[in-house]
VOPAGU-2260 file (C-alpha; in pm, 1 decimal, decimal comma):
REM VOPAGU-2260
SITE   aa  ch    i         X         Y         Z
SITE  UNK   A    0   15280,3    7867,2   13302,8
SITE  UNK   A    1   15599,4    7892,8   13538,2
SITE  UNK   A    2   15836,0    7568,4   13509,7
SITE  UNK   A    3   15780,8    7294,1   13764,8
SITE  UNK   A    4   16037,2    7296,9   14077,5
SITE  UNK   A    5   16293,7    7036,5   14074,1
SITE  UNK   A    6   16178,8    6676,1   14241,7
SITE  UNK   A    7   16194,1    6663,4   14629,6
SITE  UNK   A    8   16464,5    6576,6   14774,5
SITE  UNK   A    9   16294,5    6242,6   14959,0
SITE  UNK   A   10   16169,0    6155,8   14616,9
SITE  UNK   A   11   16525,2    6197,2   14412,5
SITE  UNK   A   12   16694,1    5948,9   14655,4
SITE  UNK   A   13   16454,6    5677,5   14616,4
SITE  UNK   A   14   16467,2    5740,9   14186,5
SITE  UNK   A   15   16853,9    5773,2   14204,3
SITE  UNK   A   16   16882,6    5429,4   14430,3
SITE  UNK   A   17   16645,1    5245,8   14184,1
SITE  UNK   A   18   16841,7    5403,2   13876,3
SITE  UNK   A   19   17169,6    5257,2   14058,6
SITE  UNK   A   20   17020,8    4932,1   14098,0
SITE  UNK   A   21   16921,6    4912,4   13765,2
SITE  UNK   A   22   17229,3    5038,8   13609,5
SITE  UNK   A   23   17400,7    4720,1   13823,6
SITE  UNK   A   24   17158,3    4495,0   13686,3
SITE  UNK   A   25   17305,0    4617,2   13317,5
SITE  UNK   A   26   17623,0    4571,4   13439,5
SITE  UNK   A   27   17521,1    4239,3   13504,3
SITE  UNK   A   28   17396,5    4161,7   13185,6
SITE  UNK   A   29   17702,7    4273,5   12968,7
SITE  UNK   A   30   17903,9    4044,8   13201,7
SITE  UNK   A   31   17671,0    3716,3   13109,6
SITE  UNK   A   32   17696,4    3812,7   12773,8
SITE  UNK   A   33   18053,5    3869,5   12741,7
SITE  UNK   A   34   18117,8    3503,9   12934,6
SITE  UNK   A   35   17884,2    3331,2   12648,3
SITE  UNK   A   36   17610,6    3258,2   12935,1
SITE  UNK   A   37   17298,1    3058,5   12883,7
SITE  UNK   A   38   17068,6    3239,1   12649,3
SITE  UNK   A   39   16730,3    3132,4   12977,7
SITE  UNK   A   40   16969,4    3344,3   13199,8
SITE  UNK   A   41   17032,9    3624,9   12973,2
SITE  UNK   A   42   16642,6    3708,8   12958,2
SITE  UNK   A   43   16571,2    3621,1   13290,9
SITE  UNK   A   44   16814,6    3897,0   13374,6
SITE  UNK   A   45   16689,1    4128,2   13113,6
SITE  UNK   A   46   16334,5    4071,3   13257,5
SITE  UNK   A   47   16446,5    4141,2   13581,4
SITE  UNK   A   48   16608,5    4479,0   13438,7
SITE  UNK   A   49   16275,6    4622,0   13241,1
SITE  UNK   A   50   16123,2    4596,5   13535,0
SITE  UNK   A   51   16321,0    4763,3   13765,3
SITE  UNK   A   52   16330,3    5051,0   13491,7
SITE  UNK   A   53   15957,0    5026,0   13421,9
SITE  UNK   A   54   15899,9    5039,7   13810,2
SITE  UNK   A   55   16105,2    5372,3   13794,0
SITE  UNK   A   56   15928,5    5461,9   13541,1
SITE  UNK   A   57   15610,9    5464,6   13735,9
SITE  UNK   A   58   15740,6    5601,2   14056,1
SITE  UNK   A   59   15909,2    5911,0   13863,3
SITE  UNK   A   60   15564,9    5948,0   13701,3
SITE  UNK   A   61   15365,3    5950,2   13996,7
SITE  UNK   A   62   15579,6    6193,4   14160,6
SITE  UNK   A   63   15560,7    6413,6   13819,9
SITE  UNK   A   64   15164,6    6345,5   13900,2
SITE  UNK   A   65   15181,7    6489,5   14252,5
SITE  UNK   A   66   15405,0    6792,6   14163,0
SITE  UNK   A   67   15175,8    6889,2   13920,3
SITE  UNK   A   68   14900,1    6849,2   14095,9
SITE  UNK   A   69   15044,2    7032,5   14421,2
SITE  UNK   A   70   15125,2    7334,7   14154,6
SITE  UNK   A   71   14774,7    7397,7   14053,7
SITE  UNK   A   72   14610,9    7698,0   14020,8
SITE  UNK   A   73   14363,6    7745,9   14319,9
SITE  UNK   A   74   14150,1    7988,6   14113,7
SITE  UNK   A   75   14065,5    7722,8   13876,0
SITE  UNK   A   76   13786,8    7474,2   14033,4
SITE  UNK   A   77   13940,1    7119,9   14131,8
SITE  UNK   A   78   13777,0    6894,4   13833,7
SITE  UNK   A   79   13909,0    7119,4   13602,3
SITE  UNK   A   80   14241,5    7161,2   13717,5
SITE  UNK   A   81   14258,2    6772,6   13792,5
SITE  UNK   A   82   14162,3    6790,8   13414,8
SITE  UNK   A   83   14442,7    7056,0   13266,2
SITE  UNK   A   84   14711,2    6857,6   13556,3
SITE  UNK   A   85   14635,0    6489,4   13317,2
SITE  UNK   A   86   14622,9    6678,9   13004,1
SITE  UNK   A   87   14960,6    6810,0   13094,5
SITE  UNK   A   88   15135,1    6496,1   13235,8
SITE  UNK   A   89   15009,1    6304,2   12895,0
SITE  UNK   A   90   15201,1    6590,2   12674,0
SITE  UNK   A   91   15498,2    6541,7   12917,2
SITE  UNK   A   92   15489,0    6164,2   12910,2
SITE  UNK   A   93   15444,6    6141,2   12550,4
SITE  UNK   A   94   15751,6    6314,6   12461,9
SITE  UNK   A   95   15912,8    6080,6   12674,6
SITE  UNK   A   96   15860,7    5806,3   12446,0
């Protein structure tokens, strides 16, 4: 199996802006905790962070999902390849645990 091609271009932006954003949000976070803020605040903002990663998350994984799928062998009939595409994206996302 050749290796996947690198993300689209389109589809790097918007991960890299959402990383960004998230990587402020942290930012954010060590500043309330270094100032002693309210302990509410604190996990509001750490909410607010996990879900801007786990929204990533998702987005990077449906783009993983449409790369593969866009790289599938045309001599294989489309169940089956649907079917070896999943298989492959749940090896790839369990090692990302």
């Amino acid at each position: 199996m050749n290796p996947a091609p690198p993300l689209a271009s389109e589809r790097k932006a918007e991960l890299m802006h959402r990383l960004r954003r998230a990587e402020g949000q942290v930012r954010g976070l060590q500043k309330l905790l270094e100032g002693g803020a309210d302990c509410a605040k604190i996990a509001q903002q750490l909410l607010a962070t996990r879900h801007a990663l786990d929204s990533t998350y998702v987005r990077f994984n449906l783009a993983l999902a449409e790369q593969e799928l866009s790289h599938a062998d045309p001599a294989v009939p489309s169940a089956q390849a649907v079917s070896e595409t999943l298989a492959r994206l749940q090896v790839k996302l369990g090692r990302s645990r």
